[in-house]
C-alpha positions as CSV (number, residue, x, y, z in Angstrom):
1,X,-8.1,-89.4,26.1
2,X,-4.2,-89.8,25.2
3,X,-2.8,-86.1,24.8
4,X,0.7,-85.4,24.7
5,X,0.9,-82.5,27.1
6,X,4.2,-81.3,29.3
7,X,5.6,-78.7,31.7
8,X,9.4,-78.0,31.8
9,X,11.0,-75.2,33.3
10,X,14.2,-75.4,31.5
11,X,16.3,-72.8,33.7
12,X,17.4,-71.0,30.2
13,X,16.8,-71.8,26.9
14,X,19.5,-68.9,25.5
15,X,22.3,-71.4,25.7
16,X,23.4,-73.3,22.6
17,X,24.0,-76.5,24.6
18,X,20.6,-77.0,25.2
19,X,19.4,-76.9,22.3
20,X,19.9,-80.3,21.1
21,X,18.8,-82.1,24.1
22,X,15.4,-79.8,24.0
23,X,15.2,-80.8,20.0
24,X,15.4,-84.7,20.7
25,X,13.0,-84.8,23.5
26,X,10.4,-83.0,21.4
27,X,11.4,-85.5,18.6
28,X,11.2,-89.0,21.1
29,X,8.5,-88.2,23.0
30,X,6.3,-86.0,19.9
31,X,4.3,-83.9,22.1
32,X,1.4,-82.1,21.0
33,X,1.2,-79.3,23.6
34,X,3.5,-77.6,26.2
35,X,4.7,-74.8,28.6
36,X,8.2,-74.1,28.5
37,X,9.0,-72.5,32.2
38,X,11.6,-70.0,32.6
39,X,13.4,-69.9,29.4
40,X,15.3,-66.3,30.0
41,X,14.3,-66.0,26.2
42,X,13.9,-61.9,25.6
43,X,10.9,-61.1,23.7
44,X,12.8,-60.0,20.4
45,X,14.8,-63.5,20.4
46,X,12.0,-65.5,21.0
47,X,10.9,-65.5,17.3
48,X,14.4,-66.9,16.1
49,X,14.9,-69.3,19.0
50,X,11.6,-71.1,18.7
51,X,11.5,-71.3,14.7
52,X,14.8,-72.9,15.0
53,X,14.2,-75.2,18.1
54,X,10.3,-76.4,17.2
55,X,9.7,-75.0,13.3
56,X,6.2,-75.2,12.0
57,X,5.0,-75.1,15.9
58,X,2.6,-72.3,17.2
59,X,3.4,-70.2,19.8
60,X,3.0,-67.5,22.1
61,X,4.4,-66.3,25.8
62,X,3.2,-64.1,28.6
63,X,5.9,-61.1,27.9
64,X,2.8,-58.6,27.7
65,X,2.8,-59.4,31.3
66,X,6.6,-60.0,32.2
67,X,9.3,-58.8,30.5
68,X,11.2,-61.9,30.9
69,X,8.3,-64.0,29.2
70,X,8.8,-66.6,32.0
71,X,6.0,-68.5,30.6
72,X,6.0,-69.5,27.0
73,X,3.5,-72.0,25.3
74,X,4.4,-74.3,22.0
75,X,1.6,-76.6,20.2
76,X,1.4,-78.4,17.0
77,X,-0.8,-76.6,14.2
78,X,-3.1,-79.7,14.3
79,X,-4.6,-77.9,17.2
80,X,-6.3,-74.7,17.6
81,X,-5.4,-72.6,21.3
82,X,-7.4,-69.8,22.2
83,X,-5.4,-67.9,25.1
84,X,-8.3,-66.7,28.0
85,X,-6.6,-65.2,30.4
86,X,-2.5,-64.0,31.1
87,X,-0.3,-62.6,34.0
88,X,3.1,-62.8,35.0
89,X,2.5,-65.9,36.8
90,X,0.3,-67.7,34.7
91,X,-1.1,-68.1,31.4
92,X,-4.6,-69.9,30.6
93,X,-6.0,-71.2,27.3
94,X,-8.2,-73.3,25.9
95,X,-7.2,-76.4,24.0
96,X,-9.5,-78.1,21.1
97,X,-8.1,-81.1,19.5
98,X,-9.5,-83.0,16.5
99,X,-12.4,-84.8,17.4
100,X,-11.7,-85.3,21.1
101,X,-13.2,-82.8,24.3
102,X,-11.3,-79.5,24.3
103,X,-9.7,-78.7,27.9
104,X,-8.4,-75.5,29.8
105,X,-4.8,-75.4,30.4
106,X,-3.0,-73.4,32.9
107,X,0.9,-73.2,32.7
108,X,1.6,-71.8,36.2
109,X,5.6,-70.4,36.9
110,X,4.7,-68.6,40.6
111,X,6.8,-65.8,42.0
112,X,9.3,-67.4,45.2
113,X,7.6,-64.4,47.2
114,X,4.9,-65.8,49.0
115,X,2.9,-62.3,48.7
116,X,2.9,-62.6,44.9
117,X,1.6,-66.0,45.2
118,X,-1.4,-64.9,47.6
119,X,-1.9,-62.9,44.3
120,X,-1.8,-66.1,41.9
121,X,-4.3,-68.1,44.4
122,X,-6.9,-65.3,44.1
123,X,-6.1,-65.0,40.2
124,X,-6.6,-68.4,39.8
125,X,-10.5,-68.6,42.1
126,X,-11.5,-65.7,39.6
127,X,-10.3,-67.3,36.9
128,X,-12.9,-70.6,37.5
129,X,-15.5,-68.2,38.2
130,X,-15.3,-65.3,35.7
131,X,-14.1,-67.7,32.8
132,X,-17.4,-70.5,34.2
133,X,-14.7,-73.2,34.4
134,X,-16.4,-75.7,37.0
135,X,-18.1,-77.9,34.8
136,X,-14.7,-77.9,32.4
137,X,-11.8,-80.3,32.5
138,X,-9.4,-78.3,33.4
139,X,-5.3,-79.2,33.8
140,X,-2.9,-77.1,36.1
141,X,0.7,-77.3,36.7
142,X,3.9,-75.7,36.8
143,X,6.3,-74.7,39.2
144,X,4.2,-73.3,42.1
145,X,7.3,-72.7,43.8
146,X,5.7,-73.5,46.9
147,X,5.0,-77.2,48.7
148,X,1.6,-78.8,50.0
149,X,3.0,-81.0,52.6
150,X,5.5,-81.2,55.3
151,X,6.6,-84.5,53.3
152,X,7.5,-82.4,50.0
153,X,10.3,-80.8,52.2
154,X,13.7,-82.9,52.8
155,X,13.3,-81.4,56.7
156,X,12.5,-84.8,58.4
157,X,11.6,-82.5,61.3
158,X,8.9,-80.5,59.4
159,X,5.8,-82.6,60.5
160,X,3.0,-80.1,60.5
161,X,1.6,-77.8,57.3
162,X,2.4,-73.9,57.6
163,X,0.5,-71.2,57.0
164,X,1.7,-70.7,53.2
165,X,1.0,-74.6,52.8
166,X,-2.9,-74.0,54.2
167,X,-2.9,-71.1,51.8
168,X,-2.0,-73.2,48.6
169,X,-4.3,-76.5,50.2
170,X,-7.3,-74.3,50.8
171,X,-6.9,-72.7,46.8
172,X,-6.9,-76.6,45.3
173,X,-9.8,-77.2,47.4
174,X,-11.8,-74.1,46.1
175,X,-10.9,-75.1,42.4
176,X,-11.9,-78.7,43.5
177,X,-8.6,-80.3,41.1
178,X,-7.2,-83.3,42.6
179,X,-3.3,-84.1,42.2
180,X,-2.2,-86.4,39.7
181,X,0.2,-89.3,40.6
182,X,3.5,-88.7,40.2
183,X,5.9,-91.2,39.5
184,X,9.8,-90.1,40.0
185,X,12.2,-88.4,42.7
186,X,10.7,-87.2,45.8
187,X,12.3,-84.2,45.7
188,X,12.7,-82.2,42.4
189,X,14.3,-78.8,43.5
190,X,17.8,-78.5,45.4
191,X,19.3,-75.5,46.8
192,X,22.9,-76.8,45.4
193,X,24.1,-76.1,49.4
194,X,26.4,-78.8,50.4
195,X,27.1,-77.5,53.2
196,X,23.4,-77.0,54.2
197,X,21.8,-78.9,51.7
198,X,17.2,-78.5,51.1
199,X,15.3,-80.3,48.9
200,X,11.6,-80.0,47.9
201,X,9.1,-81.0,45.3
202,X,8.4,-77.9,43.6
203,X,9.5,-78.3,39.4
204,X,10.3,-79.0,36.7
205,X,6.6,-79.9,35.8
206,X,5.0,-80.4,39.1
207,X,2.8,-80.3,40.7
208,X,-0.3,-81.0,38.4
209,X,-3.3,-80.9,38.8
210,X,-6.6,-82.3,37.7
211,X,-10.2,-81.8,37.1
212,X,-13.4,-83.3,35.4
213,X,-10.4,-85.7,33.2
214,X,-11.4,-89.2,31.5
């Protein structure tokens, strides 16, 4: 299968300077479907921003479930979406493209309090089992906002997993998803501290995760 599909968490998507730069990557790289993470877009601009920014795409956001919308999704009309399940941390569809396997998509943008992410592992178990996703291929990814190993974390001292690690391990393990290669920096978050300066793999677009994909 060769689908198009991204994650970004673009930090804002308000600010006029952006635009361009998010207009020419959807123009080189001519995605079909995407999650756009954290765009601060209010629900009344979202209309205008998107029909200038991507026009003739389809799209939708989770604002029914956060009033920041902090997860929207865009995809070409060549494909039909059917959204199965929504919170404020994550969004779930199902994808069917012309004459290929359809797939379950999950654009994930978790909460940094690690009590709200207990609440998106637990979402995301009943998700597979109400919505009978274990025989489906089904892609995950995001910004989990939270790392799987001691190596994700730019603490050379950090050498064993924590309990919030174990907590995000054992939920990939219950879905049964594997993690996808990823080729790029090590680290993909900063804390822009100079002074005390952290960095971990946490977004834009990972992690991602797989299942049941060919």
């Amino acid at each position: 299968m060769s689908v198009k599909l991204f994650f970004w968490n673009v930090w804002g998507l308000n600010e006029p300077a952006k635009h361009g730069p998010f207009i020419s990557w959807l123009n080189i790289y001519r995605p079909l479907f995407g999650a756009i993470l954290e765009s601060h877009v209010k629900k009344p601009s979202l209309n205008p921003i998107l029909s200038s920014l991507c026009p003739g795409w389809c799209f939708t956001s989770n604002h029914t479930s956060d009033p920041d919308g902090r997860i929207l999704l865009i995809w070409r009309d060549s494909l039909k979406v059917q959204i199965l399940a929504q919170s404020n941390q994550c969004i779930t569809c199902k994808i069917v493209f012309p004459n290929q396997a359809p797939i379950i998509y999950s654009a994930i943008y978790a909460s940094n309090l690690s009590a709200d992410r207990v609440d998106l592992w637990a979402e995301l178990i009943q998700l597979q089992s109400y919505l009978d996703l274990e025989n489906c291929c089904w892609v995950l990814g995001g910004d989990f906002n939270q790392i799987l190993w001691p190596s994700e974390h730019s603490n050379g001292h950090l050498n064993t997993p924590d309990s919030l690690m174990y907590q995000l391990q054992d939920c990939l393990l219950q879905l049964g998803v594997f993690d996808l290669r990823f080729i790029g920096p090590a680290h993909t978050w900063t804390n822009s501290q100079p002074s005390n300066p952290i960095s971990k793999k946490l977004d834009p677009c990972q992690p991602l995760y797989c299942r049941n994909f060919s």
